[in-house]
C-alpha positions in Angstrom: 121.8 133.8 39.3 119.4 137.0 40.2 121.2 138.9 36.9 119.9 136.0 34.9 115.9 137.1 36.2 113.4 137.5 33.7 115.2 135.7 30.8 112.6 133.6 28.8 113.2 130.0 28.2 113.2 126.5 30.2 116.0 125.3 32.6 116.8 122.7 30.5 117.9 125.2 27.3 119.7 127.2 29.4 123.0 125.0 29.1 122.8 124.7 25.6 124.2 128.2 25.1 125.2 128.5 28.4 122.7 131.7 29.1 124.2 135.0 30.4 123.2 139.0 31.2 124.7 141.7 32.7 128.2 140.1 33.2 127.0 136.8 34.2 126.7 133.4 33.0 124.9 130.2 34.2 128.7 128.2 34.4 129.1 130.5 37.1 127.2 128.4 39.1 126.3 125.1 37.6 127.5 121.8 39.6 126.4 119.2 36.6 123.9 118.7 33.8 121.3 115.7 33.6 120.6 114.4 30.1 119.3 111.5 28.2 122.2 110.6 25.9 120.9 109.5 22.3 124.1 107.4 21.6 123.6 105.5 24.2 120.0 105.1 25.2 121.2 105.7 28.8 120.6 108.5 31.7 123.9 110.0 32.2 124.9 113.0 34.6 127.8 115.5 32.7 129.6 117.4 35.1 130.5 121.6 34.9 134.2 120.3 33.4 132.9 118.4 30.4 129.6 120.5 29.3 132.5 123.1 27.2 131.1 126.0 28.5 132.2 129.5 26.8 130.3 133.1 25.9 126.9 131.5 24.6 128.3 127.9 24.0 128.5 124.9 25.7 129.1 121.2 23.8 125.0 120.9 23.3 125.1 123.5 20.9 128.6 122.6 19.1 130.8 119.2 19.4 127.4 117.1 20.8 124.3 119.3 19.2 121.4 117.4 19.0 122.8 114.5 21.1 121.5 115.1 24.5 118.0 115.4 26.0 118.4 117.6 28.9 116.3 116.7 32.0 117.7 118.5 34.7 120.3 120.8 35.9 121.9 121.1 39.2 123.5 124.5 40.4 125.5 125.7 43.5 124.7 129.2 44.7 126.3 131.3 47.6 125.5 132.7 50.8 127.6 135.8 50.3 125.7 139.1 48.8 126.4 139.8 45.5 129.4 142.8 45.1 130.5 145.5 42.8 131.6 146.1 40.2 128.2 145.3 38.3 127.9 145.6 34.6 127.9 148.9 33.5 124.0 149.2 32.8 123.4 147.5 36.3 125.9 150.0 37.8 124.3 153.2 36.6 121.2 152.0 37.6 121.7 151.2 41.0 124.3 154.3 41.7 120.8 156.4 39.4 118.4 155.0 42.4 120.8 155.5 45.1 121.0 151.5 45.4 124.1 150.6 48.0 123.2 147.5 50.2 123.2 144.7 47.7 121.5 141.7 48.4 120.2 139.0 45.6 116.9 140.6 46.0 118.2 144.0 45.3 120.0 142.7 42.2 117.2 140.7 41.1 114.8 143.8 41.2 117.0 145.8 39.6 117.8 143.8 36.4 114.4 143.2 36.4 113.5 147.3 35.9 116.6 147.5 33.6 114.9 144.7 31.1 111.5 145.6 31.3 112.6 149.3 30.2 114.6 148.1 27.5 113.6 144.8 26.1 109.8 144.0 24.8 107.4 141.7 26.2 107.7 138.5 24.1 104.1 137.1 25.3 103.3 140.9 23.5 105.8 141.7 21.1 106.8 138.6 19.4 111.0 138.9 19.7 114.3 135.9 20.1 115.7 138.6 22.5 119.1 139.5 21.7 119.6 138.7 17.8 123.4 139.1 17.3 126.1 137.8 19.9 128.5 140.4 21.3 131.7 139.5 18.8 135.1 138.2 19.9 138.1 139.1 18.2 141.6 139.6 18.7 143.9 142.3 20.0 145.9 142.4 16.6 141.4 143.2 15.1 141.0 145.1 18.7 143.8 147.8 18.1 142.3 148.6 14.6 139.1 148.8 15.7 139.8 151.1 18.8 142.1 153.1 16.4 139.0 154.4 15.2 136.5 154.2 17.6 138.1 154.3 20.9 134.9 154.7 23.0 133.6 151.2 21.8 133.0 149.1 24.4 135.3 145.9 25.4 135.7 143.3 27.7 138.7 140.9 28.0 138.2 137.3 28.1 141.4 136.4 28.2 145.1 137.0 27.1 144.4 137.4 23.2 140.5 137.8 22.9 138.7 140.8 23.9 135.1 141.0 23.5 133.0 144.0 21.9 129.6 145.6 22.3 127.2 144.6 19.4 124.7 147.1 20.8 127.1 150.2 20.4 128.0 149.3 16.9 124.2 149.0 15.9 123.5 152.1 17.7 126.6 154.1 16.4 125.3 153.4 12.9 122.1 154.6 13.7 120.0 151.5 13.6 118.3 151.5 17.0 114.5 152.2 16.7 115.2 151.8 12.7 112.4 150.7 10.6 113.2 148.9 7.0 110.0 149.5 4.7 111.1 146.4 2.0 111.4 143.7 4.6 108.8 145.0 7.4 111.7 144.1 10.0 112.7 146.9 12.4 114.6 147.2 15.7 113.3 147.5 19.0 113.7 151.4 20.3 115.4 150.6 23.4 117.3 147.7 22.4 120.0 147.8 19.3 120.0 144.0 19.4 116.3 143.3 19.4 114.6 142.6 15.6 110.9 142.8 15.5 108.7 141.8 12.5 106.4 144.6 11.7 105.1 143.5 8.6 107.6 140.5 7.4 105.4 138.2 5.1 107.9 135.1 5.7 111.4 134.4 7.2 113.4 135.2 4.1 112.6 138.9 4.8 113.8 138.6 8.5 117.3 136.6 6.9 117.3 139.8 4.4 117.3 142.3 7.2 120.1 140.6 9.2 122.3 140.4 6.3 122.2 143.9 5.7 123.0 144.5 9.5 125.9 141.9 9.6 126.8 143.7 6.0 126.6 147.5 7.9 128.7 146.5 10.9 131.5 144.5 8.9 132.1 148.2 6.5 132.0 150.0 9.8 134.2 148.2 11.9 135.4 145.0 10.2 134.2 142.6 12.5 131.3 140.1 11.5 128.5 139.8 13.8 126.7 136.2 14.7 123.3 135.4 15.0 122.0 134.5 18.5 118.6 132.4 17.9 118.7 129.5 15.7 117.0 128.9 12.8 114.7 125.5 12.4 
């Protein structure tokens, strides 16, 4: 769990969309999930198998959303010391300091650096973290969009699906550190996929701003963006 450190939030919400950074995810090692079940009035323990876990979705945000009452999670770590490859932001940072015994600690510290450099301090910067979810899409979608942008970032997660950097599409548009004078929305410097309210009077200026974003990246690249937080 050490490249999970620093992420805000309670235990409980982190099964809901199944949290993850730097290439992992909280399935990795969760054993079961303790909830009070609405439907039932009852106590009921939901193993790893039936919580639906997937990139930043589980059943409590989809199929059963609003049904449980999560108490308590149990997880299952290892002995073993983390091993490379890392994420490719972890990577360059640990090969940039000269980093080569990993241990949990190591990780843990290092992620740490990495998110305080890029990401801002919510108790300081009032910010949901990362706005848009990296997009999924085909290889039939994939081979067009690498046609034109073959340095754009992927991942495959599994025979048909490949996933894609949301970051490197904001920033190749030139929308990190933008600032939009009509809404008073801007994005974070360091971070493509951060959205901080400068001088938003209300919500409807923030829903503006992503629009035009999700707008931007489906001219460029033809793939919609989805928003991460939401919206209560």
């Amino acid at each position: 769990m050490e490249h999970l450190s620093l992420i805000p939030g309670t235990t409980g919400a982190t099964p809901v969309q199944n949290v993850g950074a730097y290439g992992q995810e909280l399935s990795n090692v969760i054993v079961c999930v303790q909830a009070y079940d609405k439907e039932t009035k009852q106590m009921v323990v939901i193993p790893k198998a039936e919580c639906g876990f997937s990139y930043r979705k589980s059943r409590f945000n989809t199929t059963d959303k609003g049904r449980f009452f999560i108490t308590s999670i149990t997880i299952a770590l290892s002995h073993d010391p983390p091993m490379p490859p890392f994420y490719a932001s972890l990577e360059a940072y640990l090969n940039e300091n000269k980093i080569t015994k990993y241990t949990p600690k190591v990780i843990r510290d290092a992620v740490i650096a990495i998110r305080n450099s890029k990401l801002p301090d919510p108790k300081k910067v009032a910010n949901c973290g990362s706005f848009f979810a990296n997009p999924i899409i085909d290889s039939f979608q994939l081979d067009s969009v690498v046609a034109k942008y073959p340095g754009i970032p992927r991942w495959q997660v599994d025979s048909e699906h490949y996933k894609l950097s949301a970051a490197w599409m904001l920033e190749n548009l030139g929308l990190k550190g933008y600032h939009e004078p009509n809404t008073g929305m801007a994005i974070w410097d360091n971070q493509p996929l951060v959205l901080v309210n400068e001088k938003a009077p209300n919500t409807a200026s923030l829903l503006a701003f992503r629009d035009a974003i999700i707008k931007r990246v489906e001219e460029r690249f033809g793939v919609t963006l989805q928003q991460e937080p939401e919206l209560i």
